[in-house]
C-alpha positions in Angstrom: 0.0 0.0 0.0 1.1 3.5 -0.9 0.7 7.1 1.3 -1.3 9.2 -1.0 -3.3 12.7 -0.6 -6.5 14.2 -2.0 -6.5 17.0 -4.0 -9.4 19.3 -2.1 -6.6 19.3 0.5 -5.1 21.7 -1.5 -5.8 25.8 -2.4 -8.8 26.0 -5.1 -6.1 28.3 -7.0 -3.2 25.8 -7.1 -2.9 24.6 -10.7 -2.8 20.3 -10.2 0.8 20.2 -11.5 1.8 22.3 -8.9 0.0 20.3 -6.0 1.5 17.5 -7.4 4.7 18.7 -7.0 3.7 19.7 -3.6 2.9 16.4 -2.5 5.6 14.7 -3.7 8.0 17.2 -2.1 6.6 15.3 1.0 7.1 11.8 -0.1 3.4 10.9 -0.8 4.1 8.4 -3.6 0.0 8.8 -5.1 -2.3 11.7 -5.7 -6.0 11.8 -5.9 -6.7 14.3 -9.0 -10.1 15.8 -8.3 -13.0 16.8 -10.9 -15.8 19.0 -10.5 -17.4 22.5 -11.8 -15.0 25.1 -9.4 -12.7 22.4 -8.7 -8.7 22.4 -10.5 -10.0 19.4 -13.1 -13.4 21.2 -14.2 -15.5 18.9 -16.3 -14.6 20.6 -19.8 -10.8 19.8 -19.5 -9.5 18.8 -22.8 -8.0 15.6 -23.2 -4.4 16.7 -23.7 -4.5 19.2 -20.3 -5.2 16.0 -18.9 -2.3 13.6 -20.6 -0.1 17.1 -19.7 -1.5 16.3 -15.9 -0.5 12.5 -16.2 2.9 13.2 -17.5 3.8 15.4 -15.0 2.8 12.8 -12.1 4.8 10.2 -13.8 8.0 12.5 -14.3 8.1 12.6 -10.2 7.0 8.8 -10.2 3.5 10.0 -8.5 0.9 7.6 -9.8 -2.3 9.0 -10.2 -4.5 5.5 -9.3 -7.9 7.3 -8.1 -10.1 10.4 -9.4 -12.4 12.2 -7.1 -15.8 13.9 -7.4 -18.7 15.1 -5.4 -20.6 16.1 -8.0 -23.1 13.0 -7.0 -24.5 15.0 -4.4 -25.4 18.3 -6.6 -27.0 15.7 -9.2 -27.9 12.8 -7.4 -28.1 9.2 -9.3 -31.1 8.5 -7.0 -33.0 11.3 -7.5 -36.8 11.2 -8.9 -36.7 13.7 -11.2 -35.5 12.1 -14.4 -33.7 14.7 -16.0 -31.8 15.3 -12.7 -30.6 11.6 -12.4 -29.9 12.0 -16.6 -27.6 14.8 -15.5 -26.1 12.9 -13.0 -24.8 9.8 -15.5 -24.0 12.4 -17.9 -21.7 14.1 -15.8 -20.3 10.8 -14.6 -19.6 9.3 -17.7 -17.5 12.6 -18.7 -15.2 11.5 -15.4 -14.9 8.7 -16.0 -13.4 9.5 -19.4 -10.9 12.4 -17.9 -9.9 9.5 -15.5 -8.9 7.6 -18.3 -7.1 10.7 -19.8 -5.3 10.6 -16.3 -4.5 7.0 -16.3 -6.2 6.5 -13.3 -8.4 3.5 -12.7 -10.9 4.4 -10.4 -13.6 7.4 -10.2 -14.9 8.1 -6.7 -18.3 7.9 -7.0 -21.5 9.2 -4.6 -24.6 6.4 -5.3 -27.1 8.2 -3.9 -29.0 10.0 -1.4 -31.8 9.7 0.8 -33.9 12.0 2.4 -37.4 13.1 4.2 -38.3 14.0 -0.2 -36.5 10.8 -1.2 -37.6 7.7 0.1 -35.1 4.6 0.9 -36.6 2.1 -1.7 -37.1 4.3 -4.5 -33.4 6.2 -3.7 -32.4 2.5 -4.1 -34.2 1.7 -7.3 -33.0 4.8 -9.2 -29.3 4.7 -8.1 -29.0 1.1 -9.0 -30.2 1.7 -12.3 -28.2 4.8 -13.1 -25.0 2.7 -12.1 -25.9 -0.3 -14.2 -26.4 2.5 -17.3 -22.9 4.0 -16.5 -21.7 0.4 -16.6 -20.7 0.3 -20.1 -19.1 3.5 -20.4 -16.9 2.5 -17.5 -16.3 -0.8 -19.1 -15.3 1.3 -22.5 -13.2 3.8 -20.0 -11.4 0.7 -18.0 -11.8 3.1 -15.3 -14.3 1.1 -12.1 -17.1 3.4 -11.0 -16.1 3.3 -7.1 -19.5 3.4 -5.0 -17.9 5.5 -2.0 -19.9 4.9 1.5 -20.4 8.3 2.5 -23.2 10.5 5.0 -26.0 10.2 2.7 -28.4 7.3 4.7 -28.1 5.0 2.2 -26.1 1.3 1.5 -25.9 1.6 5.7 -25.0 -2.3 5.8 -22.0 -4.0 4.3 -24.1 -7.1 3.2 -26.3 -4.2 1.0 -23.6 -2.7 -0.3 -21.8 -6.1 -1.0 -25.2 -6.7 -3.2 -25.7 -3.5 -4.8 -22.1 -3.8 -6.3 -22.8 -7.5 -7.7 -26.5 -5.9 -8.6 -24.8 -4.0 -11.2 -22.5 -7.2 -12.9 -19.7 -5.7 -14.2 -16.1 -5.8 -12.9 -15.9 -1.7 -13.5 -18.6 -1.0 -10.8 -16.8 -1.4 -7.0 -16.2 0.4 -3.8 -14.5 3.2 -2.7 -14.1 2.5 0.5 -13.5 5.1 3.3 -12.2 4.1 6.8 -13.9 7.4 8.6 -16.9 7.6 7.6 -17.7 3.9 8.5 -17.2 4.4 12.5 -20.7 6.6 12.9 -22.4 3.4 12.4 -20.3 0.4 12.0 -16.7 -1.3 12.4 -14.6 -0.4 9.1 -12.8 -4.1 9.3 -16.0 -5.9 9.4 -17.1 -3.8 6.1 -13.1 -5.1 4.4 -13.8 -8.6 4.8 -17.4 -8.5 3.6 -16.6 -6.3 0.8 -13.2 -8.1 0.0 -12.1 -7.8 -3.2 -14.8 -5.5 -4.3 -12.7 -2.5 -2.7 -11.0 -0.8 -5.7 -9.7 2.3 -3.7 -9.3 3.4 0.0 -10.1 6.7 1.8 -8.6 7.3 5.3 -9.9 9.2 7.8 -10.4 9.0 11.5 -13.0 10.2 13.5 -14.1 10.2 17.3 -17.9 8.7 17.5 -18.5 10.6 21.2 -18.9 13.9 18.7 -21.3 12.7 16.2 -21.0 15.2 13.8 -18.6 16.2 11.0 -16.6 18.1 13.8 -16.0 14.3 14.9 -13.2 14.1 12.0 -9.7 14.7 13.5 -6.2 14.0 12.2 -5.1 10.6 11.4 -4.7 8.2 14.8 -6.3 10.5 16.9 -9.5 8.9 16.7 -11.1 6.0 17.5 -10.3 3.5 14.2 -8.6 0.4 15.2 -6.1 0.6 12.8 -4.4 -3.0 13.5 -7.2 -4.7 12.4 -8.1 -1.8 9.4 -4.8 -2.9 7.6 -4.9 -6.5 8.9 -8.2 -6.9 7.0 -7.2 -4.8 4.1 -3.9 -7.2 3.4 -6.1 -10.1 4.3 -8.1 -9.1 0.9 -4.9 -8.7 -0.9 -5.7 -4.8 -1.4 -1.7 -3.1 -2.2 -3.2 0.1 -4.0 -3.4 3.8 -2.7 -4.4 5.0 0.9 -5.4 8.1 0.1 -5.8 10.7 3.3 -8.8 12.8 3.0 -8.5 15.7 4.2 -9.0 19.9 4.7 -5.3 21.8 4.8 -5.1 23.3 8.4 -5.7 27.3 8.5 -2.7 28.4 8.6 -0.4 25.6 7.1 -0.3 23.7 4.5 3.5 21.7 5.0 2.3 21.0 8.4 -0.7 19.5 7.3 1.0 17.2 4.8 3.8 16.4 6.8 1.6 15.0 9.6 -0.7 13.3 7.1 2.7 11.2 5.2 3.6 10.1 8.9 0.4 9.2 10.2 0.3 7.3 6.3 3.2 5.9 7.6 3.0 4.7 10.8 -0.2 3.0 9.7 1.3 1.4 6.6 3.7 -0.4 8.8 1.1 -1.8 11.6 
């Protein structure tokens, strides 16, 4: 497994070649690109601003494994309204073909939401369809549409998410799975070895469940993951790609923020 960082760790303003510089100044060895409408990778990058991005990471030997987006939650693949979910595997399919532009070979992906408006079983319905539609552009792309288990009150168990992946039958729809945001309701080992091999990419976070909020999030080993048993499970599956950290830049530092992420990366990596 290799110590690697998100991009939306890094100012809005920083052109991605620079960030990836940045990071690899501080030994990270991977780096998360991330796509979006005001992100650094907006959704109308050309194809060779995006080969430009890969050669650069591979000139410093970064590999660029995993994409990130949120833009699942500003056009939700569950939503009821049709032309909303439409949106949603438009804008999808156009990330997963930068991610391919990138080389990477996995698009963070948000399934879904529910709400009071949006009911469990019809959130369900719709998102499963919208992933099995993206299926064959991913397929095309060679790039896996990771599911990502995030606050959205939806794939809560690891059995349903387990069977919403094999739901969609294809090797190009997986899990993104992030250590973090598991501990509000569940044990992140327990979700490794039920998902197995299904994880394609790995957030980490840690997060103290006494809060119960987002303020709950704190820096790497401060919180209450077991880590042991995290990376005991995640060898036990065979996973060796990316653990990418997931994180804001403290207020006033940047350095400091990525210099306590690549040891925290570290000390994990070796438990």
């Amino acid at each position: 497994m290799i110590p690697s960082v998100n991009q939306w760790l890094f100012p809005a303003d920083m052109p991605t070649a620079q960030a990836i510089s940045k990071a690899h100044e501080h030994g990270f060895q991977a780096f998360e690109v991330c796509i979006g409408e005001t992100t650094q990778i907006p959704l109308d990058c050309s194809q060779a601003d995006a080969v430009a991005i890969r050669k650069h990471a591979d000139s410093l030997g970064v590999k660029l494994q995993t994409v990130g987006s949120g833009m699942g939650w500003d056009y939700p693949l569950s939503s009821p309204d049709r032309a909303t979910r439409e949106k949603g595997v438009e804008i999808t399919a156009r990330c997963l073909e930068i991610t391919h532009w990138l080389g990477a070979e996995a698009l963070l992906t948000v399934p879904g939401v529910v709400s009071e408006e949006v009911p469990y079983d019809e959130a369900l319905e719709n998102a499963l369809s919208s992933v099995r539609q993206l299926a064959p552009e991913a397929e095309k792309q060679r790039v896996a549409v990771g599911i990502e288990n995030v606050w959205n009150q939806f794939l809560l168990s690891p059995m349903e998410f387990r069977d919403f992946i094999d739901e969609c039958e294809s090797e190009y729809v997986s899990a993104y799975f992030d250590v973090g945001n598991i501990l509000a309701y569940g044990f992140p080992e327990q979700w490794i070895r039920i998902l197995n091999r299904r994880i394609k990419a790995v957030h980490m976070k840690d997060y103290r469940r006494e809060v119960g909020s987002l303020a709950g999030f704190v820096m790497l080993m401060e919180g209450d993951v077991a880590w042991p048993p995290v990376m005991e499970a995640l060898r036990a599956i065979g996973y060796d790609g990316p653990v990418t950290a997931e994180y804001p830049a403290y207020t006033h530092g940047l350095d400091v923020t990525l210099e306590h992420l690549k040891a925290a990366l570290d000390a994990i990596v070796r438990l």
